[in-house]
N, C-alpha and C positions, 0 to 999 in steps of 0.2 A: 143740305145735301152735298156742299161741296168737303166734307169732314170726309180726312183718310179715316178708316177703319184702324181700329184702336191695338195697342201691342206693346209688348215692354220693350224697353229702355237698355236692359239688359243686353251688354254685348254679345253681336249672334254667337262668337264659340261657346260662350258658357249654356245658353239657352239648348244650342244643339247635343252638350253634353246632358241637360236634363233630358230632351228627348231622347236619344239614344239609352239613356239609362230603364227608362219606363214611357214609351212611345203613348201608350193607352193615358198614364198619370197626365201626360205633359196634355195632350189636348183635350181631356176632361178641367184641367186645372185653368186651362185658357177658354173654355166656355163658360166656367163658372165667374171667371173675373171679368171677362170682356164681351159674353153674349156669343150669337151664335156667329157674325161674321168679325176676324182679328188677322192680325200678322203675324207671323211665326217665320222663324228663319230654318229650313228642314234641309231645301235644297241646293239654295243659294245661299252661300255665308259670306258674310263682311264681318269688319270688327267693331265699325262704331257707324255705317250708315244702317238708318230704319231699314229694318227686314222688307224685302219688296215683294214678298209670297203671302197670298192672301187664301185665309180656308174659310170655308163655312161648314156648318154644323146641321142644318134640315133638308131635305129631299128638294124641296119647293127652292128654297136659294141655288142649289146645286142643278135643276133645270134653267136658272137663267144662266148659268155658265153654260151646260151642254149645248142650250140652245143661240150662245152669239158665235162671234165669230174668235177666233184666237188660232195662235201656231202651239200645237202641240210638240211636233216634231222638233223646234226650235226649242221649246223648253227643256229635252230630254238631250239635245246632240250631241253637249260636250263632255255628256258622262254616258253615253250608251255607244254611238259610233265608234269609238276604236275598237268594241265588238261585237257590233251589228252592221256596222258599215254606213255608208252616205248613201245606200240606196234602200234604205229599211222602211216599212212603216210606221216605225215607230220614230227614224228622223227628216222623216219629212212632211211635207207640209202644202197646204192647195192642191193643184192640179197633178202634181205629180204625188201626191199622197192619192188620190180620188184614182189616179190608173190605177195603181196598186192594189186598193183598197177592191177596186172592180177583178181586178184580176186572180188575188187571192182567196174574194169571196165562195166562188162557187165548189172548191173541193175540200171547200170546209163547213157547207153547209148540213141541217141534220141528214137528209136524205144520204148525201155524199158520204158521212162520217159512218151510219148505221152501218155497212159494212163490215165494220173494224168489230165489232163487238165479240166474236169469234177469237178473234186472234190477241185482243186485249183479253179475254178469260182466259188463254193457255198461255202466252207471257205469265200475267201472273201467279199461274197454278205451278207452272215452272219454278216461280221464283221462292213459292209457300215451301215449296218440300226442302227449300233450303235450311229454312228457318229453324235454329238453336231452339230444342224444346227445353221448356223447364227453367231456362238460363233468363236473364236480362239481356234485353236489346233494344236499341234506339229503333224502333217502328219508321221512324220518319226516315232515314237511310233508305231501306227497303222498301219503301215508297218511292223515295228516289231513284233508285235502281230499276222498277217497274218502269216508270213515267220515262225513264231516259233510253229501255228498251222500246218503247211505245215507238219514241220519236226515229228511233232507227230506224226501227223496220218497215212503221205504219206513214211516218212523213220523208224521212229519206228517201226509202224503198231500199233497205239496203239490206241483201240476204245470206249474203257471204260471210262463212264466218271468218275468215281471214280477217274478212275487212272490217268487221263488227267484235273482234277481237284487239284491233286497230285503235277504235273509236273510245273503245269505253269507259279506260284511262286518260282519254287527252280531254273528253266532253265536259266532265266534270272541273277540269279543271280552268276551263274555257268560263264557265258559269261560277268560277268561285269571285267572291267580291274583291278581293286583294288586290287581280291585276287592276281592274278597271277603276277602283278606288282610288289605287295610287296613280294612276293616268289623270284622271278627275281634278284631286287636287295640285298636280303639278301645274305650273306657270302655262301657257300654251307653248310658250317657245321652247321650253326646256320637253314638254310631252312631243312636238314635231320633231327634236333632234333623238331622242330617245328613240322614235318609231321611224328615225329614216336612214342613221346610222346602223350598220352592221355590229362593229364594234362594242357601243354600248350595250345594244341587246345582248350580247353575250356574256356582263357582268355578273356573276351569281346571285352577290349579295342584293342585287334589285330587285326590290318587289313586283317588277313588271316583267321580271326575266322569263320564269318559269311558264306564266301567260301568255306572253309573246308567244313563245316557243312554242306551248300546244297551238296556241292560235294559228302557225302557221303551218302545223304538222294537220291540222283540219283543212283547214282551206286545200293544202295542196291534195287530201282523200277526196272533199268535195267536189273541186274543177274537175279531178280525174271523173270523178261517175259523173259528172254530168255532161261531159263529153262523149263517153260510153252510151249512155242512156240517149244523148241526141243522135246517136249514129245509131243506136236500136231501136229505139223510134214504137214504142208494143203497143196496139192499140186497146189491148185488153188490162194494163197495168193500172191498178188503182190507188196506189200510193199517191201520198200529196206531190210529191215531183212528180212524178210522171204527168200527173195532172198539170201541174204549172206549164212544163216543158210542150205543153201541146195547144196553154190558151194563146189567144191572141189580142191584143186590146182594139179600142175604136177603131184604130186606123191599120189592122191588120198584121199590128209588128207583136213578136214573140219577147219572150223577155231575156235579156241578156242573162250574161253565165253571172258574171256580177251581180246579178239586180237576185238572182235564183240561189247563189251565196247568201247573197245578203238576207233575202225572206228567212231561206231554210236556217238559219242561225239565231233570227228573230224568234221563230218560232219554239226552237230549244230557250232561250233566254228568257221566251214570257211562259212555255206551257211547262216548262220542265220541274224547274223550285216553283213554282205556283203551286199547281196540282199536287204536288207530291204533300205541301206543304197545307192546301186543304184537306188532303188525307187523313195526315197525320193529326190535325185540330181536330178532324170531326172523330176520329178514333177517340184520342184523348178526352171531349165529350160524352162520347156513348160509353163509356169505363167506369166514368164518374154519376153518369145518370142512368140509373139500370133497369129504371121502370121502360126508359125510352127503349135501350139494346132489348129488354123481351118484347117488348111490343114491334119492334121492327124485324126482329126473327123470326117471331109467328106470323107475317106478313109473309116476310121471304119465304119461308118456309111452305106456306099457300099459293106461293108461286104467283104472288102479286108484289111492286113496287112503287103504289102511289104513296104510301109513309115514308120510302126510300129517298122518292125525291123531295120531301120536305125535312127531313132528317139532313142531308144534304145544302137543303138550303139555309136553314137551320144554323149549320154549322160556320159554314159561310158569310153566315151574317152577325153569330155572336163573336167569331174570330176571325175577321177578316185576316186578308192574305198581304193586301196593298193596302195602304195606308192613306193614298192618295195619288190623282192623276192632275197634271199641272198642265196649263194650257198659259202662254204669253199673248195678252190682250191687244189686239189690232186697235180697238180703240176704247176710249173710258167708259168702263162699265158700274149700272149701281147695282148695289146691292144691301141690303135690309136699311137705308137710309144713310152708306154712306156711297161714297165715288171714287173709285179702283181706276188710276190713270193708264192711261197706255202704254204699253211697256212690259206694267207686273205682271206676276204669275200670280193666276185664280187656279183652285180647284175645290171640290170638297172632301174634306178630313170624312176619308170613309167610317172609321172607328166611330165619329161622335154621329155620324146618321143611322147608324146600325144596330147604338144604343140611344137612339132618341127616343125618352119614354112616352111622346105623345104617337108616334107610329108605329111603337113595341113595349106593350104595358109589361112592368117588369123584365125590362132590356137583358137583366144581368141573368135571366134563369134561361136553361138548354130548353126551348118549348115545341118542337114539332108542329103541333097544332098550328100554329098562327101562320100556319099558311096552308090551313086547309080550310073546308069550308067557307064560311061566311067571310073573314076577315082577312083571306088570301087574298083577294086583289088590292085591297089597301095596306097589305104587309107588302106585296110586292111593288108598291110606288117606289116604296125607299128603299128598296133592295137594290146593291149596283156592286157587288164584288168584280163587276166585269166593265165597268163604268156606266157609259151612259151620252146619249146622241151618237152623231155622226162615226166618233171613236168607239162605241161601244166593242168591246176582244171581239176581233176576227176571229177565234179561236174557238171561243167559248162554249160550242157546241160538244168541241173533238173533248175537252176536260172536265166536260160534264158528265161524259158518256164513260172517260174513263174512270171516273169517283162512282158512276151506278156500277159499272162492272166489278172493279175491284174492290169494294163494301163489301159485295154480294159473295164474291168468291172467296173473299176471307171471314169472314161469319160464317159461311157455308164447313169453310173446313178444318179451323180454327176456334178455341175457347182464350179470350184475350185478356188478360190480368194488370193493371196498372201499376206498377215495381213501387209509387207513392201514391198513396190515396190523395194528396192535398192536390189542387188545380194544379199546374203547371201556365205561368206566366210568360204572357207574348216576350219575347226578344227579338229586333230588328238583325239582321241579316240579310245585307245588299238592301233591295229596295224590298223587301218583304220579310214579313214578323213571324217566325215559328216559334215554337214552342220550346220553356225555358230547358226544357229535359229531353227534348226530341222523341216529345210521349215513348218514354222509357215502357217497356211491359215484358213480360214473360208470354210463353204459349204454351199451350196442350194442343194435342188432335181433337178436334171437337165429337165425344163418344158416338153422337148420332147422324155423324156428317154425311150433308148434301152431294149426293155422287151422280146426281145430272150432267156433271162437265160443265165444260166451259160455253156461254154464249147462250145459257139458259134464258132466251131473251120474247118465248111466246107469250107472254101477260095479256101483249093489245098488240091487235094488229095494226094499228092505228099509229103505234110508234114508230112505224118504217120511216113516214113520213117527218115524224120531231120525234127522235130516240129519247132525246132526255125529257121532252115533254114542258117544255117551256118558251116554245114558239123561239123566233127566229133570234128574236132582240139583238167537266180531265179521267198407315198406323205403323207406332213404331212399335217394337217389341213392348212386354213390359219390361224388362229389367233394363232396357233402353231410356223408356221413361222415366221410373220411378229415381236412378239415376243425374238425368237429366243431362246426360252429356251426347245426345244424339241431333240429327235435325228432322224437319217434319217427315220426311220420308225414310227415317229410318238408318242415314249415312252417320259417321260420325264431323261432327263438325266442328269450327273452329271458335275461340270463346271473342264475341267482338269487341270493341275497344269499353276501357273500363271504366273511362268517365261516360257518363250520359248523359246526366246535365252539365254539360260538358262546354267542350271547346268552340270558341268562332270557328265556323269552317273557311 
């Protein structure tokens, strides 16, 4: 029992170049040689010491991680803080992770979230009429542009458009992997003079330049409303700030302007390319399996959603988002027979639990069903796109709600065409794997579209209480048409970029 868990030899660069290359290949190829628990170098790379990052591969192994003890926030600090900050949930850890954790919880719960569902169906009913008919477009963009209006208006609270005019440029570029990559891998000494110097920041050719710079062109939008908003004090506001700005923890204190930086920034970094990014997979799914998209329209269409939210789940689970959440081990942990010293980083390789064919017979096929009826609550053991214990996404409620909404309101008003029949293949981008073509598709106006509006959300009354429904644990003319140089509302629009299996973003 005292045997490390087993792993190649292979110097970590080359190994993380296999990964990077086919992320799904690399830890399928390492459960076939090593079983379900090995070492893999993902996070942390050395050149010639053994990888110190431990995954597993089943549900049952991955509960005894969730359930010991480990620093998460320590595993993730020195690549997530220079833009989330040292007051995030996500870098920190015990006691001061556990206030947070209390403090953030409740205006993110489903009751809390249910709300939003109105104003997430007209966001993106806004954003449909935009959409190039006829033409190619990367779907997952437009996803993204949704999801990252969400966070304005809905976790901000920001209504101005001045100031949402502001944001929408810098946001994106806050969340592109480039700056925080190249922070990551630099030295620490050389990454603290880059971020304490003026001068240097102002280099162009730095890949940390352009980053920096939105980074601080937000922060100084942010401080500002939150100043504003604590001297307006609304007791009626239901945006996630505003909610923040009014909890208070055990001992009565409110949460600094820093610590309300730091969340609100978190919150763009985990719900933003997340969501958008499950969107786009489970679109890219329903394109390809069409017996699934009519049977989930004749649902919607009846003005019901329990297919939706397995469809959903579904998608989530054959294309995960995250690939993995790493916790550093407080003390030596076993696992399936060997001994994880203190120190390492455990988690579980989400990809290989989500095709483990003994908890998903026939892992590799799009199947809806298997989470309904009989064999849902044991599909849902090993479900965890959102992880799992005490970390379980704080979020996960708000990006659930937003994937029922917008499915719904683009099937409703949209007929959606795959530009390549063949799958499109996961690619890693930052800490999460989209899609190799950023589900490329064409549109039409869907001839018999659903014209309820936005927020169509009376199915069950019952969902006030868990919107998403899974307990607590994101016409034109014709000659416009037939054309195809119009957008869904009839404007004329502009042609978007022309690779789409395209570039790193």
């Amino acid at each position: 029992m005292s045997l490390l868990p087993p792993g190649s030899r292979v110097p970590s660069p080359f190994q993380v170049i296999r990964f990077v290359r086919g992320p799904m290949r690399f830890f399928e190829s390492r459960r076939r040689r090593y079983g379900t628990v090995f070492r893999a170098p993902v996070f942390r790379i050395g050149w010639f010491s053994p990888a110190k990052e431990v995954f597993v591969g089943t549900a049952e192994l991955a509960e005894g991680i969730y359930t010991g003890d480990g620093r998460a926030g320590e595993a993730r600090r020195d690549f997530l803080a220079p833009v989330v900050g040292e007051h995030s949930l996500l870098s920190l850890d015990h006691e001061p992770w556990q206030r947070h954790r209390k403090l953030l919880a409740p205006p993110l719960r489903p009751k809390a979230v249910s709300g939003y569902r109105d104003e997430i169906g007209r966001i993106t009913a806004e954003n449909i009429s935009r959409w190039p008919v006829g033409r190619p477009f990367p779907l997952w963009e437009r996803m993204q542009e949704i999801s990252l209006e969400v966070i304005m208006r809905l976790v901000f609270g920001i209504t101005d458009s001045e100031q949402l005019d502001r944001l929408r440029p810098l946001l994106p570029t806050l969340a592109n992997p480039c700056g925080p990559y190249a922070l990551m891998l630099m030295p620490r000494a050389a990454r603290d003079r880059i971020l304490g110097r003026r001068l240097l920041r102002r280099i162009p050719f730095l890949p940390t330049t352009r980053f920096l710079a939105a980074r601080d062109a937000v922060d100084e939008l942010l401080y500002a409303e939150i100043v504003r908003r604590r001297a307006e004090s609304r007791q009626d506001a239901t945006d996630v700030l505003s909610r923040l700005l009014a909890a208070r923890d055990d001992h009565g204190r409110p949460m600094t302007d820093q610590e309300l930086r730091d969340e609100l920034i978190t919150m763009l970094e985990a719900g933003h390319e997340t969501t958008a990014s499950g969107l786009a997979w489970t679109f890219e799914r329903l394109l390809r399996t069409p017996h699934v998209l009519r049977t989930l329209r004749a649902e919607l269409d009846n003005g019901q959603e329990t297919y939706l939210d397995a469809v959903i789940k579904e998608g989530l689970r054959i294309r995960p988002v995250v690939y993995a959440t790493l916790r550093l081990l407080d003390a030596p942990l076993e696992l399936g027979g060997h001994e994880v010293p203190a120190g390492w980083a455990v988690g579980p390789s989400i990809p290989l639990i989500h095709h483990d064919p003994v908890a998903f017979p026939e892992p590799h096929e799009f199947r809806p069903e298997r989470f309904l009826g009989d064999g849902a609550t044991a599909a849902a053991k090993s479900w965890m796109p959102f992880g799992g214990g005490r970390h379980y996404c704080v979020g996960a409620q708000l990006a659930l709600l937003e994937m029922r909404v917008i499915i719904r309101e683009v099937l409703d008003r949209m007929d959606l065409t795959a530009v390549d029949p063949e799958s499109e293949r996961p690619r890693i981008r930052h800490v999460t794997l989209v899609p190799s073509g950023l589900t490329a598709v064409t549109a039409q106006p869907r001839a018999t579209a659903v014209k309820s509006g936005p927020g169509r959300g009376d199915h069950d009354a019952a969902k006030t209480q868990d919107p998403v429904g899974w307990g607590a644990g994101e016409h034109v003319g014709p000659g416009e048409e037939a054309a195809g140089q119009g957008t869904a509302d009839g404007r004329s629009g502009l042609c978007p970029r022309q690779n789409l299996a395209g570039r790193a973003r």
